[in-house]
C-alpha positions as CSV (number, residue, x, y, z in Angstrom):
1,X,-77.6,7.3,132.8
2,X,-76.0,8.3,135.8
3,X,-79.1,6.4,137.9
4,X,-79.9,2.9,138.1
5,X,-82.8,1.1,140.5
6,X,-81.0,-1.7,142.2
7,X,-82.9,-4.4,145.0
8,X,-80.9,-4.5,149.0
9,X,-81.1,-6.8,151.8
10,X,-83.3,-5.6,154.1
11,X,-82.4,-5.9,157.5
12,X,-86.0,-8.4,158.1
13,X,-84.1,-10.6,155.5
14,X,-80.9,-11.0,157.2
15,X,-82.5,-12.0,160.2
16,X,-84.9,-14.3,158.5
17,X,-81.8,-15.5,156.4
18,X,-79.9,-16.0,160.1
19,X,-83.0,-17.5,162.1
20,X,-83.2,-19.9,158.9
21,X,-79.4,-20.7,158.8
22,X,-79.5,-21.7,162.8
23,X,-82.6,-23.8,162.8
24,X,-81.2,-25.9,159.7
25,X,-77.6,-25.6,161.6
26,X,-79.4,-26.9,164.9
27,X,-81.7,-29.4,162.8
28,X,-78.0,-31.2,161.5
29,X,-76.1,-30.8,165.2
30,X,-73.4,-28.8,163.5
31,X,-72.9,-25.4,165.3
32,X,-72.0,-23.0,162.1
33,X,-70.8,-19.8,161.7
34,X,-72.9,-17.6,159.5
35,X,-71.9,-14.6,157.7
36,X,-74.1,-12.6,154.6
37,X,-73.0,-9.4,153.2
38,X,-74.6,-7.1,150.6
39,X,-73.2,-6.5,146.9
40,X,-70.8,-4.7,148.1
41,X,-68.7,-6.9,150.5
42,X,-70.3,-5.0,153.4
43,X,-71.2,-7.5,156.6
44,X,-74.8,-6.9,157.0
45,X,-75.2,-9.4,159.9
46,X,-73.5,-12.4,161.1
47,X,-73.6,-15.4,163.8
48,X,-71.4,-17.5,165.5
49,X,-73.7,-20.5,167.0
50,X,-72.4,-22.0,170.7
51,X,-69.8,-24.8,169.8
52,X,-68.9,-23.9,166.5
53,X,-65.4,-22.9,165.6
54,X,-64.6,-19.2,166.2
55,X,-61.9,-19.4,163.5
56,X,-64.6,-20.4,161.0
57,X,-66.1,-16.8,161.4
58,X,-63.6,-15.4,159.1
59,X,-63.4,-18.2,156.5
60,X,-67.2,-18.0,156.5
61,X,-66.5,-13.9,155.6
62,X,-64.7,-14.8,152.8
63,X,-67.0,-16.9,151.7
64,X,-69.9,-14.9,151.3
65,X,-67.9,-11.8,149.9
66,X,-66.2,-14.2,147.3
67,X,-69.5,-15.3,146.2
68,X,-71.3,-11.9,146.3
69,X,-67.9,-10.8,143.9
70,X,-67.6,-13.3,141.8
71,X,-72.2,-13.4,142.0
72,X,-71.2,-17.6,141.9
73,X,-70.7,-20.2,144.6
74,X,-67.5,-19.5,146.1
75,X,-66.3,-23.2,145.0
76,X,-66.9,-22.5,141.7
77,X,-63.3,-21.0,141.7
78,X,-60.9,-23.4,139.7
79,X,-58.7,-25.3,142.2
80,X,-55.4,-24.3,140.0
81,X,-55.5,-20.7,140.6
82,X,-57.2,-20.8,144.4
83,X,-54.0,-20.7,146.1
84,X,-52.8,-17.6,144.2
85,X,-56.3,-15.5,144.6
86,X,-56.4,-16.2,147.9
87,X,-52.5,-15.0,148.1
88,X,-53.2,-11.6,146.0
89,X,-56.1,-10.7,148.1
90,X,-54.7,-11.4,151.5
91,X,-57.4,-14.6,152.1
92,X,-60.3,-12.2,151.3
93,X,-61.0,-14.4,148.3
94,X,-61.3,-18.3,148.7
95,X,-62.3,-21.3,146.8
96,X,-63.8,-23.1,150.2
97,X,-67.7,-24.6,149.7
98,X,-70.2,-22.8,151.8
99,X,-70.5,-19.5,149.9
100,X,-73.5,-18.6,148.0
101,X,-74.9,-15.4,145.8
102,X,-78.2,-14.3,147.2
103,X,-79.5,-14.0,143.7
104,X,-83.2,-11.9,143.4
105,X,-84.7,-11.4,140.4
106,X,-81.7,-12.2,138.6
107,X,-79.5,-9.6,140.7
108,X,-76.6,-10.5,142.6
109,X,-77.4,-8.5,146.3
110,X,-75.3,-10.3,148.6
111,X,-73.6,-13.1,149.5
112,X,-73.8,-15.7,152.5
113,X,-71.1,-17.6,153.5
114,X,-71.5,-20.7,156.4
115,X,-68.3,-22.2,158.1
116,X,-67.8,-24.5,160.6
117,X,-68.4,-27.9,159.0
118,X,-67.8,-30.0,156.0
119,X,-68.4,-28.2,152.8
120,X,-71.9,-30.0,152.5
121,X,-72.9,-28.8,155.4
122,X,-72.2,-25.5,155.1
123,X,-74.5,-25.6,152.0
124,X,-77.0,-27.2,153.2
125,X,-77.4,-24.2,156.0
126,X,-76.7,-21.2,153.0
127,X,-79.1,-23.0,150.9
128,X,-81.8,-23.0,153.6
129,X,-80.9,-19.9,154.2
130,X,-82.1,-18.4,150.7
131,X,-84.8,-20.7,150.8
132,X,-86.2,-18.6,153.7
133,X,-86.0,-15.4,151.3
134,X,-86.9,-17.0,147.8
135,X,-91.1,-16.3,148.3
136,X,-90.2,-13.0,149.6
């Protein structure tokens, strides 16, 4: 088959996904950087909330490209061989918590990566986040 019917982000959903992200973000007093990207790696819309770290921006990238790659969180990469991915793909790949697969229907269709404070935190944001999409 040379064919295959495949689900995309819409852009309503990466705005929901954003105005979601911010609100928990703002809810927790933790200005965060928010990136989500399709399948593909491609930034389909980001934020950088007032106060948080401007650096954070591009961990938060490779966050949400790691775990639309690897369709897991991007923590679930085994500490041992972190440094060296990260090495071989020039810090596009990273083991840091805060990146989640946007997972509908059992299809991997993005990924959203959150940066700016503690790995718990940047969860909590991703998570509500795709909560804001999961009825959808």
């Amino acid at each position: 088959m040379y064919v295959e019917n495949t689900k995309v982000l819409t852009h309503n959903a990466v705005l929901t996904m954003l105005q979601a992200a911010v609100a928990q973000a703002e809810a927790m007093g933790q200005p965060q950087c928010i990136v989500i990207v399709d399948a593909s790696g491609v930034t389909l819309g980001q934020m950088r909330m007032n106060g948080a770290k401007f650096l954070s921006l591009k961990s938060a990238e490779a966050k949400a490209r790691t775990a639309a790659s690897i369709r897991a969180p991007s923590d679930a990469i085994p500490e041992a061989v972190g440094p060296a991915i990260a090495a071989a793909t020039e810090n596009a790949v990273t083991r840091l918590g805060g990146g989640l697969p946007i997972v509908i229907d059992g299809l991997c269709i993005g990924g959203i990566g959150v940066g700016s404070g503690t790995a718990d935190q940047d969860k909590e944001v991703a998570n509500a986040a795709l909560a804001a999409i999961a009825s959808s």
